[in-house]
N, C-alpha and C positions, 0 to 999 in steps of 0.2 A: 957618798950618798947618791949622785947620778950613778954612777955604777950599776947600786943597790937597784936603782929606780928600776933601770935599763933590764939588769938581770930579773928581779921583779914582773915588770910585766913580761918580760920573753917569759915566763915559769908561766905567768896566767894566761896567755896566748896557747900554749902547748896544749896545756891543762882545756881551755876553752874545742881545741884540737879535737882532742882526745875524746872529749865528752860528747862536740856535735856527732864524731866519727859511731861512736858507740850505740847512739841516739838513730843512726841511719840504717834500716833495715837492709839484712842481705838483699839482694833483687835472685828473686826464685830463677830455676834454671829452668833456660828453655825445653818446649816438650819436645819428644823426636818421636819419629815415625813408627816406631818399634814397640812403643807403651800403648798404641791403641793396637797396631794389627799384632802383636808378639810373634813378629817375624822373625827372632831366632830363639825362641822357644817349642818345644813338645807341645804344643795349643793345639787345639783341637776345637770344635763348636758346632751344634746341630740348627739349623732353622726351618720354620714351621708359618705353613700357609694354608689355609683353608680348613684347619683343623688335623694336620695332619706333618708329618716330616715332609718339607718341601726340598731337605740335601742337607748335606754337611760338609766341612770342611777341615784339612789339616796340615800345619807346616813341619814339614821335617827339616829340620839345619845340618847342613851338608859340611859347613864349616864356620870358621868366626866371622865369615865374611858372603857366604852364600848359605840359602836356602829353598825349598821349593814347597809347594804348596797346591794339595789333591782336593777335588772339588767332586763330589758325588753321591750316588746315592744311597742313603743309611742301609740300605738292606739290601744293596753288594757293594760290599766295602769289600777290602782297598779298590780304588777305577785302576786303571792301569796307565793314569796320566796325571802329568805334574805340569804348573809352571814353574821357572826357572828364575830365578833373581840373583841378583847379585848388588852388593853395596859395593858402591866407591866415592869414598869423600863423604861428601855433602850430600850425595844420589844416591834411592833405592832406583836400580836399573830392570827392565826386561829381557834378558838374552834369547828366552823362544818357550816351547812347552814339549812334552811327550804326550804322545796319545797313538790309539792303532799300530802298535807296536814301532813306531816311526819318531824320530827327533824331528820339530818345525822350527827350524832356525830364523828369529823375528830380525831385520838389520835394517835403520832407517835412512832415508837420503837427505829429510829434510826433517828438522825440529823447531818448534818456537815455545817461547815462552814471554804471557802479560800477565796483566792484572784480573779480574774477576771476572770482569767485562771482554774477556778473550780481547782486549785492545792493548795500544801500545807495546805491541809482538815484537820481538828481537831473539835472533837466530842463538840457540843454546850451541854451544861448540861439540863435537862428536867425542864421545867414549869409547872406541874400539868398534861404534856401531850400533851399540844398543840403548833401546829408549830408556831414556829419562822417565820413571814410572812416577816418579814421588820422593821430594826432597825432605832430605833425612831431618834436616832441625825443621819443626813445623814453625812454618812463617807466622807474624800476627795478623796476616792481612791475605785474604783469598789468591790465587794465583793459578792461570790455566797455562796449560801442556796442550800445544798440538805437535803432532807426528803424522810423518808418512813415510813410506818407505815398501819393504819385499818380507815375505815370508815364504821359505824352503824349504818343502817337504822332501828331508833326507832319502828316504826308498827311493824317491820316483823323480828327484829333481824339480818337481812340477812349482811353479814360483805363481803366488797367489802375491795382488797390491792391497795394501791397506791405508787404511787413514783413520788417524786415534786422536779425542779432545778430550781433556778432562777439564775438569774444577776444581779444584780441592780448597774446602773452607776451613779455615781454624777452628780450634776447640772451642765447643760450646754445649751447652745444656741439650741432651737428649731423652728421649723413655721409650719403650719399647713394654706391651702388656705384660711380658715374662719375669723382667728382668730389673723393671721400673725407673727410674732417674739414674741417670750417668752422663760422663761428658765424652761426647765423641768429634771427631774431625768426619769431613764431608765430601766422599767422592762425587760429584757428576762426571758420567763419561759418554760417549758417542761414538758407536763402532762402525766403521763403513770397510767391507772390502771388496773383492769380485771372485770368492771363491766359486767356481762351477760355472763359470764364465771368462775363462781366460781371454785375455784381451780388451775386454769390457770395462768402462770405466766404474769406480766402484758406489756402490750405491748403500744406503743404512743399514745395518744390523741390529744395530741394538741402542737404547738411550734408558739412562738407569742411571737412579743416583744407590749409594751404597753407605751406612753409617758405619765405621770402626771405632767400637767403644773403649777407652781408658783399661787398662789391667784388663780386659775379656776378648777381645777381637775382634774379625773379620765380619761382616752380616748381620752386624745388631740390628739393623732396619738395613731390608731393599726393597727399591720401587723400584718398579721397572715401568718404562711410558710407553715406548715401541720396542716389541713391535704388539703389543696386547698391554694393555695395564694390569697389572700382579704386585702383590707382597706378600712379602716375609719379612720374621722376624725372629732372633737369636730365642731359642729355650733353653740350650742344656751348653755348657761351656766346660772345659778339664783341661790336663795335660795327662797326655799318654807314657809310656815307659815301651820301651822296644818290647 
């Protein structure tokens, strides 16, 4: 009869087991980087400012692990310049861009990475050199990218400094007049370099946040703050076919 008991309850324990296990929702899988920008997809997207096409954009996937991405204007399409990315691990990276029939090889000396608050910085370790653009599983909690480093224009040698901060916020409710409610992740970023001033230390370029919406892309909303205040916003979104 102890036996029984023993055996007994171990069946109703298992059983209890089993039930709470059943009772426990999956935990959804995290978002990555790829489902708001569809950076290795035929994506494609037009954005519109002032009543008019303000540019478009479009990635081409080069492989299951790079792709690059044209930025220009709707009415001479294709530019004749890409940027260049490349996934590793856990990182979408920056390797450089083409443009003026010329490769700009982007290589940094120094990286950091905090919290939202650009504080609590600690040195990210080097990947063959190229910035840490945007990490791949989107965190739950904002986290800023600073960089600095050399950009090399292959024709000429000529080595331009740069210095790059981002923001980037996790998912959350967006809208845009086009395209209406969706959830997008949140670039802020800050460009500084000393192109046409060599030797010069580098001074602002540009300060611009950029929304990339869920399944649509790149430019759902941009603001740009310097060096003018401007927006746009995503109208017309597809995938292309060679």
């Amino acid at each position: 009869m102890f036996s029984g008991l023993l055996k007994g309850a171990a069946t109703a324990g298992v059983m209890a087991l089993l039930i709470a296990g059943a009772a426990t929702p999956a935990r959804a899988a995290a978002a990555t980087y790829d489902q708001f920008s569809r950076v290795f997809e035929r994506s494609a997207g037009q954005f519109w400012a002032d009543g008019r096409a303000g540019g478009q954009w479009a990635w081409n996937p080069r492989s299951a692990t790079e792709s690059a991405i044209s930025w220009g204007d709707p009415a001479n399409w294709p530019p004749d310049g890409a940027e260049e990315f490349v996934r590793s691990g856990d990182w979408l990276l920056l390797d450089g861009w083409s443009d003026n029939g010329t490769y700009y090889t982007q290589r940094v000396t120094r990286e950091l990475i905090g919290d939202a608050r650009c504080e609590n910085l600690k040195a990210l370790p080097s990947d063959g050199g190229r910035q840490h653009y945007a990490q791949w599983t989107v965190p739950g909690e904002a986290y800023c990218l600073k960089a600095w480093g050399t950009i090399t224009e292959k024709s000429s040698g000529r080595v331009i400094d740069f210095g790059h901060t981002q923001i980037w916020s996790p998912p959350a409710a967006c809208a845009n007049q086009y395209l209406g409610a969706q959830t997008c992740v949140k670039q802020w970023e800050s460009w500084w370099d000393n192109r046409g001033r060599p030797g010069q230390p580098i001074s602002r370029v540009l300060d611009r946040d950029q929304y990339l919406a869920k399944g649509i892309g790149m430019a759902f909303i941009v603001q740009q703050f310097y060096p003018k205040p401007w927006r746009a916003e995503l109208r017309y979104h597809w995938t292309w076919t060679p």
